[in-house]
KOLTIPA-360239 format. One record per residue (C-alpha): x, z, y; residue in one letter. Coordinates in steps of 0.02 Angstrom, whole numbers, plus 50000, padded with zeros to 5 digits. Example, Ala and Ser with C-alpha at 12.3 -4.5 7.8 and 13.67 -1.06 7.14 Angstrom:
2
506155039049775A;506845035749947S;
! end
This chain:
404
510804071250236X;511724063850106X;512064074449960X;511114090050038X;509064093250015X;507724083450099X;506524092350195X;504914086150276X;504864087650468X;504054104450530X;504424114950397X;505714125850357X;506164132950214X;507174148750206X;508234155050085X;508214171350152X;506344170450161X;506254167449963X;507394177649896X;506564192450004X;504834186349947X;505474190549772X;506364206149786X;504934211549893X;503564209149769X;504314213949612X;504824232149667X;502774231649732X;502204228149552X;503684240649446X;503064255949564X;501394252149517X;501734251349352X;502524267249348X;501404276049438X;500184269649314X;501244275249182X;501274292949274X;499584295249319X;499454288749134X;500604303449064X;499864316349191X;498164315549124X;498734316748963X;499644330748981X;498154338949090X;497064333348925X;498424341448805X;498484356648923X;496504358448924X;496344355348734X;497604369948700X;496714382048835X;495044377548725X;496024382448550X;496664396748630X;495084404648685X;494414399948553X;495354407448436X;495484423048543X;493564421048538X;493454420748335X;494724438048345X;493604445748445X;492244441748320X;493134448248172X;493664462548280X;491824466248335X;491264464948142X;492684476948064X;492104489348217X;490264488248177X;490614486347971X;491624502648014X;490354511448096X;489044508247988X;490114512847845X;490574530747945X;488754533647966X;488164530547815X;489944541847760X;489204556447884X;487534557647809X;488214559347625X;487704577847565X;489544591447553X;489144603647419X;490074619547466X;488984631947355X;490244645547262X;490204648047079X;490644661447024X;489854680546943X;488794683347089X;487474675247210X;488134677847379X;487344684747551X;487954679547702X;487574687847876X;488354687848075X;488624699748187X;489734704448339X;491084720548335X;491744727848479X;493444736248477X;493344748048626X;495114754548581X;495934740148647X;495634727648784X;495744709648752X;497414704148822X;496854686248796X;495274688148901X;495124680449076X;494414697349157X;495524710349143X;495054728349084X;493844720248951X;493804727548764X;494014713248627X;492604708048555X;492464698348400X;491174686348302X;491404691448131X;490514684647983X;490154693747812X;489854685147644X;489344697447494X;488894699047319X;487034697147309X;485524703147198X;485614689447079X;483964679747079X;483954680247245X;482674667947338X;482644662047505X;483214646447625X;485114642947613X;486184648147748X;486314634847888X;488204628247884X;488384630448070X;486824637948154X;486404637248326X;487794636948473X;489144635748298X;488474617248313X;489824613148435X;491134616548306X;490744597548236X;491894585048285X;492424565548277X;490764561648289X;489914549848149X;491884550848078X;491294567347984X;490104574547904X;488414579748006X;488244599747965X;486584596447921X;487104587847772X;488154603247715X;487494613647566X;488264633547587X;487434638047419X;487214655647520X;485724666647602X;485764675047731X;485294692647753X;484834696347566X;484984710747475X;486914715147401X;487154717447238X;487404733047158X;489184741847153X;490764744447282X;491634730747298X;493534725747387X;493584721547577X;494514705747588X;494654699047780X;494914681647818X;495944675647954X;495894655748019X;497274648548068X;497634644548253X;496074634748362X;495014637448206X;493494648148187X;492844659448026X;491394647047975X;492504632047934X;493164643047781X;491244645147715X;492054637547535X;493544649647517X;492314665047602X;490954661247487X;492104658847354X;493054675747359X;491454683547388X;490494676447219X;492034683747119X;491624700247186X;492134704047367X;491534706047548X;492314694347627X;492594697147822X;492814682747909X;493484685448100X;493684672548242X;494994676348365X;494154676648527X;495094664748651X;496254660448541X;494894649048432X;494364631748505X;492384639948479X;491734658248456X;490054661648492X;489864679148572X;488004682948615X;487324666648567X;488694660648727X;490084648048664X;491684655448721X;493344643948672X;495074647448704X;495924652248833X;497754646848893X;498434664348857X;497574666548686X;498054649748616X;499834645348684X;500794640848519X;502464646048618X;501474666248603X;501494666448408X;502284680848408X;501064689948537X;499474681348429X;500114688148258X;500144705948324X;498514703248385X;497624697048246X;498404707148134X;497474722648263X;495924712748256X;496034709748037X;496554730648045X;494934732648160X;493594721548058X;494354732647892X;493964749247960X;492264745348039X;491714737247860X;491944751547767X;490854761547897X;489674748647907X;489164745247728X;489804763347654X;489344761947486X;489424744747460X;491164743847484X;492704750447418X;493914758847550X;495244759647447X;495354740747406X;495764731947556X;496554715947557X;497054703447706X;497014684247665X;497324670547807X;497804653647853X;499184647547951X;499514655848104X;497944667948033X;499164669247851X;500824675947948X;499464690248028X;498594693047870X;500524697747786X;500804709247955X;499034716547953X;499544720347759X;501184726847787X;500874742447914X;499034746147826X;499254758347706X;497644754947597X;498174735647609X;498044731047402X;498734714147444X;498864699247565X;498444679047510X;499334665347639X;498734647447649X;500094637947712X;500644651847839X;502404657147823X;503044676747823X;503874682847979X;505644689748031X;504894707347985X;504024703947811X;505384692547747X;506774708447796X;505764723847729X;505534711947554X;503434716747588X;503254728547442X;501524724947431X;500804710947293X;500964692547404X;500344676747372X;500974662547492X;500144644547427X;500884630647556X;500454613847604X;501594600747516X;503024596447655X;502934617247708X;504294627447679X;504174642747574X;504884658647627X;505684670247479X;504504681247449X;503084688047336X;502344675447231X;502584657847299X;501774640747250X;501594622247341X;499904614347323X;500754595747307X;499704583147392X;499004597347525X;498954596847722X;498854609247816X;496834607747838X;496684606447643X;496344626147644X;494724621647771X;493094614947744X;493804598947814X;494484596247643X;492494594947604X;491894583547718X;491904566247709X;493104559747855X;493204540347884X;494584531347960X;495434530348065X;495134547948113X;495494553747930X;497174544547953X;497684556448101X;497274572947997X;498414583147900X;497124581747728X;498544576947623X;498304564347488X;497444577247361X;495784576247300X;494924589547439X;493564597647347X;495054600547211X;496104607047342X;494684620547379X;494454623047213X;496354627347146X;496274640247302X;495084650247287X;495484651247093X;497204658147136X;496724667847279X;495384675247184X;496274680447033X;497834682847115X;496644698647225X;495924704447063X;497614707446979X;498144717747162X;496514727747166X;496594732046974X;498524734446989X;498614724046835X;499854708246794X;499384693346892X;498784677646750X;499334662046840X;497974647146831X;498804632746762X;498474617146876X;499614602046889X;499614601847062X;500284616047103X;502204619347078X;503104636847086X;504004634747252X;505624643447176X;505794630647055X;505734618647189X;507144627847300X;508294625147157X;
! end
């Protein structure tokens, strides 16, 4: 046709055909390319994903590591901490004697005591002036079924490591000397005081230390370990506990001075407690007639003390952060907690249990030290009836001076 394209007989050529032939294939080949692209990025990504899975447990791995190693370091270093040697021998005028017995008060039954009807009974432990030059093994810290009184583990000192400095069942030392009974404070027992007991006792006294049966976490009655029960150590009863431990302190006076007769001193009687066991010691002081004097660690005077003014000579020596109450003579021990007045002040406690403990930040075996310094004098002064010579120690602060 003139003007118009030439084609050869038999064939056809469609316009349609090629422009579909084109659009056709080039849509093939971009979807392929993308999907190439996508399976391109997807593996990637899967690759990224897989390579930040790998840091991550890795890293968690290499914390677990340095977690493991701090644990084991700390262990090791608590162990090693545990089987260090706690020198709680007393210095002091005298050697001192130690012995353990049980007293039975059948004048009262034990309102704390699961079976009704049943009188209280009480582990009581004695330390006492000695002959000096007296020879013998030292007193185990914790003897037999007293063993369970060791806690934390490898995060305190192992009682076998514990020097008392003491003997037990020695002969006393000649002359009548003061009763002084020692009180715990509230789920504690009468050994973990062995370096105020001893203390008092090498300055001249018999010391009586008495575990409140069920109210203690551990007593030991008859070689049996007996610990608290709910009515003898609900906090909400303090009222209820003081009256009774200030009976049992009243009890463990009386049968000293019939049980060691001339050793002792009837008419010098003095109360001296911690805590819960320092609030009793003031009561058991304030309605005994012979009561000399009464020594509080860290246990605060109640309703009744604090509103007759307690006429008799009182020394209350509190924690740091403890309030004072107005009465008798009244000092802070800055730096204390409330078990700086125990043997725990002694041991050697590694984190983190040492971090949940009220030890305070001062130096413990200091903190033992300045007590049973002013407790000691403090006594002598009541016994003799003379004027009281204060110690001087930095770390401890008249608590009057500090309420103004």
């Amino acid at each position: 046709m003139p003007g118009g394209s030439r084609v050869r007989p038999g064939i056809v050529v469609s316009p349609i055909w090629n422009m579909g032939h084109a659009d056709a294939c080039s849509p093939d080949r971009t979807a392929g390319q993308r999907i190439g692209r996508d399976a391109g990025r997807d593996g990637t990504s899967r690759a990224s994903a897989g390579h930040n899975a790998s840091v991550r447990i890795g890293r968690i791995l290499a914390a677990t590591v340095v977690v493991l190693a701090a644990v084991a370091s700390l262990l090791a270093y608590a162990r090693v901490q545990s089987r260090r040697t706690v020198n709680l021998a007393p210095t002091g005028e005298h050697a001192v004697g130690r012995v353990t017995d049980l007293w039975v008060d059948r004048s009262r039954t034990d309102q704390f005591a699961p079976v009704g009807g049943t009188p209280r009974v009480l582990s009581t432990w004695v330390w006492y002036p000695a002959e000096a030059g007296t020879r013998g093994p030292e007193s185990a810290y914790a003897p037999g079924a007293w063993k369970a009184l060791h806690r934390f583990g490898w995060a305190t000192t192992d009682f076998n490591h514990i020097r008392t400095g003491t003997r037990d069942g020695v002969p006393g030392a000649r002359g009548r000397f003061p009763v002084v009974v020692l009180l715990p404070d509230l789920g504690m027992s009468a050994p973990q005081y062995t370096a105020i007991a001893a203390g008092l006792a090498a300055r001249g006294n018999v010391v009586v230390g008495v575990t409140p049966t069920y109210s203690s976490r551990l007593s030991v009655i008859d070689g049996r370990q007996v610990g608290a029960s709910a009515a003898g150590s609900a906090a909400g009863r303090a009222e209820q506990l003081v009256a009774v431990w200030a009976a049992d302190a009243r009890f463990a006076a009386e049968r000293a001075v019939l049980q060691f007769g001339g050793r002792v001193d009837g008419s010098k009687i003095a109360y001296v407690g911690h805590g819960l066991g320092g609030t009793a010691a003031i009561e058991a002081c304030r309605v005994d007639g012979r009561c000399s004097g009464a020594v509080s660690l860290d246990g605060a005077p109640d309703r009744t003390a604090v509103s007759d003014g307690f006429g008799r000579p009182l020394l209350v020596l509190g924690a740091g952060d403890s309030p004072i109450a107005p009465v008798g003579h009244a000092y802070i021990l800055t730096g204390a907690g409330r078990l700086s007045f125990t043997d725990y002040a002694a041991y050697h406690v590694s984190p983190p249990v040492r971090w949940g403990l009220p030890l305070g930040t001062i130096d413990g075996q200091l903190a033992l030290t300045i007590t049973v310094d002013y407790a000691g004098s403090f006594l002598r002064s009541a016994f003799s009836g003379s004027a009281w010579e204060v110690s001087a120690y930095a770390e401890v602060r008249d608590a009057a001076t500090l309420r103004r």
